[in-house]
C-alpha positions as CSV (number, residue, x, y, z in Angstrom):
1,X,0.0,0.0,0.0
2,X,1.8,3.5,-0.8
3,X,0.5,6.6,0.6
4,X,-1.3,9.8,-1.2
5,X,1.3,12.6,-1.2
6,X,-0.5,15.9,-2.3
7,X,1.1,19.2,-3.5
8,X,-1.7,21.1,-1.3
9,X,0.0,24.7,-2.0
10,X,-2.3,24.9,-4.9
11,X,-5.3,24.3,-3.2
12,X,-4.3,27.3,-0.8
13,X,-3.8,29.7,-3.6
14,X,-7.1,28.6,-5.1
15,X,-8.9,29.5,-1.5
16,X,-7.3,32.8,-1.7
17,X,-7.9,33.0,-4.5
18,X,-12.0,32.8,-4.6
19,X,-11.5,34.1,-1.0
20,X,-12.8,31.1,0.8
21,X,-13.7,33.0,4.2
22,X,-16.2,35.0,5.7
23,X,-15.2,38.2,6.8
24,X,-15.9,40.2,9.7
25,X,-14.9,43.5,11.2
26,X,-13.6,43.0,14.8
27,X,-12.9,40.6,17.1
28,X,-16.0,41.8,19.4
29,X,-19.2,40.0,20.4
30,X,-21.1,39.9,17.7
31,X,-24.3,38.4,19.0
32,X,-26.5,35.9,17.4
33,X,-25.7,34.7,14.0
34,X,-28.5,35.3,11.1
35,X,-31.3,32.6,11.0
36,X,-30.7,30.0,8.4
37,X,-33.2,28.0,6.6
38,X,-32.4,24.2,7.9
39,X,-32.2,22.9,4.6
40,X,-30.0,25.6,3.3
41,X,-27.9,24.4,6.7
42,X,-28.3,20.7,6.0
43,X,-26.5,21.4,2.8
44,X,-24.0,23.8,3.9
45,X,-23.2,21.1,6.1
46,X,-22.4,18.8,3.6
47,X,-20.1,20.9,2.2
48,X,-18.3,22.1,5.2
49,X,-16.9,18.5,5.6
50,X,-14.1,19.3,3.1
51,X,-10.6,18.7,5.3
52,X,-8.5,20.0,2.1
53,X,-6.6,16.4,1.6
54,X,-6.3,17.3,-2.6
55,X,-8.1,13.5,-3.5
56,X,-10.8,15.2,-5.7
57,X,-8.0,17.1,-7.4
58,X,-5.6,14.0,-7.8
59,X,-8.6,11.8,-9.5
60,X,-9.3,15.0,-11.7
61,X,-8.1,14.2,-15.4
62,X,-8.3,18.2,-15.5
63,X,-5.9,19.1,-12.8
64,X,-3.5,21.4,-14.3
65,X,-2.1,25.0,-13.6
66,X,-5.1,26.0,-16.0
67,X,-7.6,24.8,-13.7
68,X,-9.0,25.9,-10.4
69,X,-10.6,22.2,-9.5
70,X,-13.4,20.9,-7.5
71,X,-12.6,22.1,-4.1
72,X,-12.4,25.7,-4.5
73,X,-15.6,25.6,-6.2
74,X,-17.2,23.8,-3.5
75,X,-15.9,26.7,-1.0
76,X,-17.2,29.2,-3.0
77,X,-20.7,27.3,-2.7
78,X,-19.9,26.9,1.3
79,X,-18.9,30.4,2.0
80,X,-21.8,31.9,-0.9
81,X,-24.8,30.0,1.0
82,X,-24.0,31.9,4.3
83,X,-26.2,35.2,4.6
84,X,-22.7,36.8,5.8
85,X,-20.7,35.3,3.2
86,X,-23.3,36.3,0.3
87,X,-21.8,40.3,0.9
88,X,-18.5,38.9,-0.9
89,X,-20.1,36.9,-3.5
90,X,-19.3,38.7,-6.4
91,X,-16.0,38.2,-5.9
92,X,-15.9,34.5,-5.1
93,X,-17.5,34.2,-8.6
94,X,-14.9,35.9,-10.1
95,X,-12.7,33.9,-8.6
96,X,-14.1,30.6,-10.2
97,X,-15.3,32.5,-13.9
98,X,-12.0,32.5,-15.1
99,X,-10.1,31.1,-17.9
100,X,-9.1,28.4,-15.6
101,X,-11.8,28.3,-13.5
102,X,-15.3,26.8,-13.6
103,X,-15.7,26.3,-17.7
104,X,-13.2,24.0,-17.4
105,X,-15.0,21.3,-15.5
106,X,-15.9,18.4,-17.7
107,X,-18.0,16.9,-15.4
108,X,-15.7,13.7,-15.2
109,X,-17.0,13.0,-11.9
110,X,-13.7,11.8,-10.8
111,X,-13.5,14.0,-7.9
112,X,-16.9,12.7,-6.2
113,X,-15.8,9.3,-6.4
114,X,-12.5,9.7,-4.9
115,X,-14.2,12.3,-1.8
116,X,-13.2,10.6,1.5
117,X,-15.7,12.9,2.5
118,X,-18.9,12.3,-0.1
119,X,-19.2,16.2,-0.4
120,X,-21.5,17.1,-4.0
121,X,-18.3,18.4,-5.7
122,X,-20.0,18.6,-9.1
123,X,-23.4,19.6,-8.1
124,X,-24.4,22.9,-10.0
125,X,-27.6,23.4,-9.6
126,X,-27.1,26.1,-6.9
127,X,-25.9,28.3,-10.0
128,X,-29.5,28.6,-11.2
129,X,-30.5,29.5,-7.6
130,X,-27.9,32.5,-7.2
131,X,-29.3,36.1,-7.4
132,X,-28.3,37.6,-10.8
133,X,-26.8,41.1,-9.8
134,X,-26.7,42.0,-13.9
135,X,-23.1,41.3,-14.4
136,X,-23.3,39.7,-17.7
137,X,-20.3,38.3,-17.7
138,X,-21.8,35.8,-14.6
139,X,-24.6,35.2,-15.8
140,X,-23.8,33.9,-19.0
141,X,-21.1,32.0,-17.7
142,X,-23.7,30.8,-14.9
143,X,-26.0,29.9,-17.7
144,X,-23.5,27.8,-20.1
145,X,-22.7,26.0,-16.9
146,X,-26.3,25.4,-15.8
147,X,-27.5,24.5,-20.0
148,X,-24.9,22.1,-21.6
């Protein structure tokens, strides 16, 4: 048996990339956290299960420099279901629209079967349920990836 050694230095880019946090001004108090619908949390759940160990993007016959890969995308559909984390979305987006980013997915579904974790890596669908803020560019990337 020979152990997985992963290059995880990419991955971390990628986070910072689509800027796979929440953030929040202070260190204070800050009280109750929004209400959540407890499906939305059921699914955010699923999601938040990612422990970064690089297996989806190992299996991935995509992984390249020229392509962001399955876990940054599902971050950016962690952190973009929180009501804090929606203020950021835009950006997140951005960070998964580019050249090497979300197009790129062929939808090999290599990364869901090697997921120690089961997390939907290659579910889309929440794409159709994002707010559309009128940045073209989004939405018809949104669309191409929701309409094959």
């Amino acid at each position: 048996m020979v152990d997985l050694v992963v290059d995880r230095s990419q991955m971390f880019d990628h986070l910072n990339r689509v800027h796979a946090w929440i953030q929040i001004d202070g260190t204070y108090d800050l009280g109750p956290g929004p209400r959540m619908d407890q499906e939305e949390v059921q699914e955010r759940y699923a999601y938040s299960h990612c422990m970064t160990c690089g297996c989806c993007l190992e299996a991935c016959p995509y992984e390249d420099d020229h392509y962001i890969g399955p876990q940054a995308i599902a971050q950016v559909r962690l952190f973009n279901m929180h009501p804090t984390g929606k203020i950021t979305r835009d950006e997140r987006l951005e960070g998964i629209m580019g050249d090497d980013g979300i197009t790129n997915c062929d939808n090999a579904q290599n990364c869901v079967k090697a997921c120690l974790m089961n997390i939907p890596l290659t579910d889309q669908s929440h794409l159709r349920r994002e707010p559309r803020d009128g940045s073209s560019r989004l939405v018809r990337l949104a669309k191409k990836m929701t309409n094959p």
